[in-house]
OpenMM code with the backbone's topology and positions (N, CA, C; nanometers):
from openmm import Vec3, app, unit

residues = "UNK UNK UNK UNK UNK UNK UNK UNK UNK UNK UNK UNK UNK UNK UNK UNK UNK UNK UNK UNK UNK UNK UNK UNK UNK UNK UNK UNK UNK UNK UNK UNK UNK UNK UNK UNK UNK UNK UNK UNK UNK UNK UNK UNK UNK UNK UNK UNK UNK UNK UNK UNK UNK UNK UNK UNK UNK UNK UNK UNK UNK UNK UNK UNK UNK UNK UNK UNK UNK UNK UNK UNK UNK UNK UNK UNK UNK UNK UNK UNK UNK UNK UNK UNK UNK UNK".split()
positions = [
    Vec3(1.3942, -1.1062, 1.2202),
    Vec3(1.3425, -1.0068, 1.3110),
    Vec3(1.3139, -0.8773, 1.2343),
    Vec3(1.2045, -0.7883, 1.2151),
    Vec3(1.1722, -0.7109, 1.1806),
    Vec3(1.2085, -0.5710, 1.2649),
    Vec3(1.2402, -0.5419, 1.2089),
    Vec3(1.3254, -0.3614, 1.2175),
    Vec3(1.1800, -0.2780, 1.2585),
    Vec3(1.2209, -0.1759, 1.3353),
    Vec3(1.1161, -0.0676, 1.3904),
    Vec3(1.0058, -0.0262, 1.2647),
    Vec3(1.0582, 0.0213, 1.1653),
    Vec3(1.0287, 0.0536, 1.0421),
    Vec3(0.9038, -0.0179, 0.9876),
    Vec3(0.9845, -0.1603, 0.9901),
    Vec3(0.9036, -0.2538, 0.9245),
    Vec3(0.7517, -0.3200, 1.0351),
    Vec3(0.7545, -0.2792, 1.1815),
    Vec3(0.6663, -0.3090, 1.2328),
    Vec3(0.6099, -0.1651, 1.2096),
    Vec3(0.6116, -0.0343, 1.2096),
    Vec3(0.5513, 0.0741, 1.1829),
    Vec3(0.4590, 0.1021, 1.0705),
    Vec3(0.4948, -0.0243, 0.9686),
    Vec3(0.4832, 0.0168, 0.8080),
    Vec3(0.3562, -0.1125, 0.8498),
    Vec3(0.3923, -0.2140, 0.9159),
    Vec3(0.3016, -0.3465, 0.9650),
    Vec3(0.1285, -0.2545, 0.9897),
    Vec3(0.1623, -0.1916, 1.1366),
    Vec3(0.0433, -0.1237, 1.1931),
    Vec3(0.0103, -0.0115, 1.0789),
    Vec3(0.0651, 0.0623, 0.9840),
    Vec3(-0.0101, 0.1625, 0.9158),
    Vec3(-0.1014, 0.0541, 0.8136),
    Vec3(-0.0572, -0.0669, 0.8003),
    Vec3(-0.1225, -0.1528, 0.6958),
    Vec3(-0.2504, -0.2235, 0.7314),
    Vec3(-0.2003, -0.2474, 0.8282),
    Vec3(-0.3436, -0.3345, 0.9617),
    Vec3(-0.4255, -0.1798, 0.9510),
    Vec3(-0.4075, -0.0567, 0.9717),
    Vec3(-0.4934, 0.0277, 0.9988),
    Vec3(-0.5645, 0.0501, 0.8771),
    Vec3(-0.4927, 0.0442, 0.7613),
    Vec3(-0.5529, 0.0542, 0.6364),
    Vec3(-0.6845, -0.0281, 0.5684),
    Vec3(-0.6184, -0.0966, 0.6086),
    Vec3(-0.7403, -0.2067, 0.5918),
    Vec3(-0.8683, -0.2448, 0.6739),
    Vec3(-0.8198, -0.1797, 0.7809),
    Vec3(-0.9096, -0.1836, 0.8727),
    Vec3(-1.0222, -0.0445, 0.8575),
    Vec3(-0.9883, 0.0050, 0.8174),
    Vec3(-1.0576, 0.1443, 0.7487),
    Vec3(-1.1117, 0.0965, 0.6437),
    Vec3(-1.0601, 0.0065, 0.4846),
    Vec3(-1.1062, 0.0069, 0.4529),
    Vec3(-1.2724, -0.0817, 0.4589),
    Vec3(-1.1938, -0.2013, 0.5201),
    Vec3(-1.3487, -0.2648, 0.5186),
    Vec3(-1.4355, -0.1901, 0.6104),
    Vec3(-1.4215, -0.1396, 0.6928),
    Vec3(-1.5463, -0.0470, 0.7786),
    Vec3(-1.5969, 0.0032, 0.6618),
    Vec3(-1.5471, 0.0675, 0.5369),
    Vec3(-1.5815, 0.1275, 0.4285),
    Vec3(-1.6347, 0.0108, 0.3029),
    Vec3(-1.6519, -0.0865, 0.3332),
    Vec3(-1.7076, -0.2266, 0.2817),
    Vec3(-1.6303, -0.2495, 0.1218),
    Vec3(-1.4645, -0.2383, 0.1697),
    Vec3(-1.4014, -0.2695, 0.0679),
    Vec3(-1.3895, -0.4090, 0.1182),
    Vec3(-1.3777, -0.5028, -0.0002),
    Vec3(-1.3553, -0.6369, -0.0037),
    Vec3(-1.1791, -0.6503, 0.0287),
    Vec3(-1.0710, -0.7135, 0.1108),
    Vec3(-0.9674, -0.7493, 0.0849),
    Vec3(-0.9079, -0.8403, -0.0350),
    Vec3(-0.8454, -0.8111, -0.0882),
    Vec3(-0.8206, -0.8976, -0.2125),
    Vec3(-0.7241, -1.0097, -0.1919),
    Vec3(-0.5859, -0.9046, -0.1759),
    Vec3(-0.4246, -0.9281, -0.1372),
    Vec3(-0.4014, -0.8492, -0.0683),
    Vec3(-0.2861, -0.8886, 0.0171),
    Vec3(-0.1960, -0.7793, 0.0812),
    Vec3(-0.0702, -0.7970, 0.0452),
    Vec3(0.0458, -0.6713, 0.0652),
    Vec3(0.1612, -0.7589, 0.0162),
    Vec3(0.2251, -0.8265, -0.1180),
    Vec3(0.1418, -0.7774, -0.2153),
    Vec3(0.1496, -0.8796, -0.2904),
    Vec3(0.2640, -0.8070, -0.4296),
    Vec3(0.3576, -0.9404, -0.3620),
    Vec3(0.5114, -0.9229, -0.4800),
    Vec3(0.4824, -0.8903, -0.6391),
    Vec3(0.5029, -0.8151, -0.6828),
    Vec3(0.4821, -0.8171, -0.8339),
    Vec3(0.6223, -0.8023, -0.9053),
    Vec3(0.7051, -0.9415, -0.9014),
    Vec3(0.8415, -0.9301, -0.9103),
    Vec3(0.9114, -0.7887, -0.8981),
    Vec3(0.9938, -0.7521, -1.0308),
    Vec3(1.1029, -0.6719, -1.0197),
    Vec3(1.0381, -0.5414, -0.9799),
    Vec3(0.8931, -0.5166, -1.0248),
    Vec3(0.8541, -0.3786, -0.9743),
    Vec3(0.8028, -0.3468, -0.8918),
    Vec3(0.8521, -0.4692, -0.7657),
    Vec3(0.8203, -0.4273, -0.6261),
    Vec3(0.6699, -0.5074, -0.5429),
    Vec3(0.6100, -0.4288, -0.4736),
    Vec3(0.5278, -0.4347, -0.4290),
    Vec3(0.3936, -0.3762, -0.3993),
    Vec3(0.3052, -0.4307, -0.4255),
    Vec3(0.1097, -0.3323, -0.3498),
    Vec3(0.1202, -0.4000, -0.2414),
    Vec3(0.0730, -0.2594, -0.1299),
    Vec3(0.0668, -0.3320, -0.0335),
    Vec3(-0.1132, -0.4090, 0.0005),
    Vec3(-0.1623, -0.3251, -0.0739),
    Vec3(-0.2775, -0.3375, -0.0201),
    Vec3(-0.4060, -0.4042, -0.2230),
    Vec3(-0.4530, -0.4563, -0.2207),
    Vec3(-0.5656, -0.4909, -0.3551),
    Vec3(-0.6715, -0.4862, -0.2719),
    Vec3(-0.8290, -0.4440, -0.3190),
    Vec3(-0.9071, -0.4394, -0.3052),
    Vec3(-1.0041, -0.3955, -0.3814),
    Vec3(-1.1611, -0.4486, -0.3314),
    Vec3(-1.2341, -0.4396, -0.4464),
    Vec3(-1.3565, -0.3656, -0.3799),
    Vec3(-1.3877, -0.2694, -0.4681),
    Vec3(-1.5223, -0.1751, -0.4093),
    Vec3(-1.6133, -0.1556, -0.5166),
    Vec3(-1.7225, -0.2367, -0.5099),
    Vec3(-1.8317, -0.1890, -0.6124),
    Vec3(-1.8271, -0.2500, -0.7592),
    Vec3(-1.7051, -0.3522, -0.7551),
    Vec3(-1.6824, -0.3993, -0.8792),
    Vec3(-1.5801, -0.3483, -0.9299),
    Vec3(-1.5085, -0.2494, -0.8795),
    Vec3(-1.3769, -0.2132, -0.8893),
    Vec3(-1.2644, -0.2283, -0.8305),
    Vec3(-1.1167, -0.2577, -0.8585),
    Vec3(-1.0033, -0.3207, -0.7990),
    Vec3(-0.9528, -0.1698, -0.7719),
    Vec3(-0.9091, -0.2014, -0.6362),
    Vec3(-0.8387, -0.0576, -0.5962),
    Vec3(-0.7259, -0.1148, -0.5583),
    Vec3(-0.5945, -0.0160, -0.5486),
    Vec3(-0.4549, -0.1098, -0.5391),
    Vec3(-0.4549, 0.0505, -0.4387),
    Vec3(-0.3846, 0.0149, -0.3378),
    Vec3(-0.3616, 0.1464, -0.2127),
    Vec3(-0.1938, 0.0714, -0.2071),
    Vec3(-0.1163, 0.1776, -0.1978),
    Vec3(-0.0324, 0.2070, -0.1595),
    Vec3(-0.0196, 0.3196, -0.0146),
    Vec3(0.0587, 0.1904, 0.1066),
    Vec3(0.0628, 0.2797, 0.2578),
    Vec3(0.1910, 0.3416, 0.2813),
    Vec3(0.1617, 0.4630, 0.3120),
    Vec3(0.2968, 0.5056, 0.3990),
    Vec3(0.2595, 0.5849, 0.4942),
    Vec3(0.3149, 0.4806, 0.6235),
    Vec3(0.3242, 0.5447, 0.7770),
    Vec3(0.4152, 0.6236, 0.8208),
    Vec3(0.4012, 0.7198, 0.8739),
    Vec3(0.4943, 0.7772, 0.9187),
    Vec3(0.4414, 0.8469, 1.0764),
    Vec3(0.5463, 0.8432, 1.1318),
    Vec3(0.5752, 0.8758, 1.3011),
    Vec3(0.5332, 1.0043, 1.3257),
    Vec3(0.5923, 1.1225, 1.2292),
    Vec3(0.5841, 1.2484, 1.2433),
    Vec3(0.6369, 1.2896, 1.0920),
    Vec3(0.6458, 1.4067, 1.0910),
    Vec3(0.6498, 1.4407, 0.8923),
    Vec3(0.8280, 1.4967, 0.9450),
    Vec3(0.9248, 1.4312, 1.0143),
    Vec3(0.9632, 1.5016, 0.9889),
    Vec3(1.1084, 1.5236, 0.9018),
    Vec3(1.0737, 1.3827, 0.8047),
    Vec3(1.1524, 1.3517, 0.6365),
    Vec3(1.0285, 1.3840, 0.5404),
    Vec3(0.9244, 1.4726, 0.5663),
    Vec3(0.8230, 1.4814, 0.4692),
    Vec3(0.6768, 1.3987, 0.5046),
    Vec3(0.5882, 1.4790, 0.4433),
    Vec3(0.4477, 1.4211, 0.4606),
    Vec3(0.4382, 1.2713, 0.3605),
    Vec3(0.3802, 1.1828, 0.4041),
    Vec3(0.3237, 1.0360, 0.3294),
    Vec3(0.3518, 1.1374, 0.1909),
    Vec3(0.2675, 1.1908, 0.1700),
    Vec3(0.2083, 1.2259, 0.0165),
    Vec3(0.3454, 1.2844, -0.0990),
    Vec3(0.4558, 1.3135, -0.0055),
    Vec3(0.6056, 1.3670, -0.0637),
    Vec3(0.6467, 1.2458, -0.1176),
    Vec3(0.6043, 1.1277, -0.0082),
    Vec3(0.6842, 0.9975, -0.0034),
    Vec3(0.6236, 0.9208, -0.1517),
    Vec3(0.5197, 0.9323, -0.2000),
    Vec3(0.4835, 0.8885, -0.2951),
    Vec3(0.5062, 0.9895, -0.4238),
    Vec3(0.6515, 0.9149, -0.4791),
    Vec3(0.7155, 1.0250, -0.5549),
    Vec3(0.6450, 0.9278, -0.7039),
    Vec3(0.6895, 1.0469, -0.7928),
    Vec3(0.6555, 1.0093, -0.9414),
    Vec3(0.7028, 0.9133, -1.0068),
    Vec3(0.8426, 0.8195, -0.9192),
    Vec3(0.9344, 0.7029, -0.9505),
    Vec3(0.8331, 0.6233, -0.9032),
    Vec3(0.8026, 0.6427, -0.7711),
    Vec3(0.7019, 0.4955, -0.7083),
    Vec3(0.5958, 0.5070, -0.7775),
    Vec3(0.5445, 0.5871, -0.8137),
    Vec3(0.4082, 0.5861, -0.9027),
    Vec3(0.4176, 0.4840, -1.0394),
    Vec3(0.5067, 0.5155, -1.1488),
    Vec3(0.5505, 0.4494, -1.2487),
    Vec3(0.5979, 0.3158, -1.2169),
    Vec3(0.6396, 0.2734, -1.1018),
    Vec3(0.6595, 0.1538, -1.0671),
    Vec3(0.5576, 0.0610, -1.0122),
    Vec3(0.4574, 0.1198, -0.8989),
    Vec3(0.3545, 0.0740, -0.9241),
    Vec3(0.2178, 0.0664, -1.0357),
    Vec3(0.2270, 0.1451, -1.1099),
    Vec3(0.1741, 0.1021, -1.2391),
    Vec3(0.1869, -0.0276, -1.3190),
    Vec3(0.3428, -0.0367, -1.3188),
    Vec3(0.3881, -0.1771, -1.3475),
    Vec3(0.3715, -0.2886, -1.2620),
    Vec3(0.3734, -0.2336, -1.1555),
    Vec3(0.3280, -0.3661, -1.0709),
    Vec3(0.1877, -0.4201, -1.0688),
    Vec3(0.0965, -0.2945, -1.1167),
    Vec3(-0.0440, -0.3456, -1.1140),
    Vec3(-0.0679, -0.4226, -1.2233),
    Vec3(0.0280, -0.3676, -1.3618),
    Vec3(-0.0090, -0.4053, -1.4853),
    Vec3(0.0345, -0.5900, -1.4654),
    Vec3(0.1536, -0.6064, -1.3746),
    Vec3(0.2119, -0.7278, -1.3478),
    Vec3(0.0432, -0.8213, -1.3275),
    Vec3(0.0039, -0.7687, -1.2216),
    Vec3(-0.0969, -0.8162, -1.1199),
    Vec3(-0.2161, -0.8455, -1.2419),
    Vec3(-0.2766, -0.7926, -1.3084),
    Vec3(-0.3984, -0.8100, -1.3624),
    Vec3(-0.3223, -0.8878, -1.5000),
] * unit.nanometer
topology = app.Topology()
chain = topology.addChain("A")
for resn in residues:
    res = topology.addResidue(resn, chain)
    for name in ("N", "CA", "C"):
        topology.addAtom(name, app.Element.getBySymbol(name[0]), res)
């Protein structure tokens, strides 16, 4: 059973994507495990280029805006996860 959180984090992802292809990004992956360094939630391809989006939903800011939430640890970790991926 999925926790509030995890259906919140569900719909910011469905919305993401749903934005992007209106924006005629190709879906690649979603979700996609890149062992120890976690997860992308989102791969996609625009123009011949792979875009990797990382989502964060939030209710209201009021532990911080998305953009706080993507700290300089998750950054370096998804790096590795992309480097995993390609």
């Amino acid at each position: 059973m999925k926790t509030k959180q995890q259906k919140v984090g569900k719909i910011g992802e469905d919305m993401a994507v749903k934005f992007l292809k209106k924006k005629s990004y190709k879906i690649i992956e979603r979700n996609f495990i890149a062992g120890k360094y976690g997860e992308i939630d989102i791969i996609a391809k625009d123009k011949g280029e792979l875009v990797f989006v990382e989502v964060k939903t939030k209710t209201d800011e009021q532990f911080g805006s998305p953009e706080q939430e993507f700290t300089y640890q998750k950054k370096k970790k998804m790096r590795r996860a992309i480097q995993n991926y390609l």
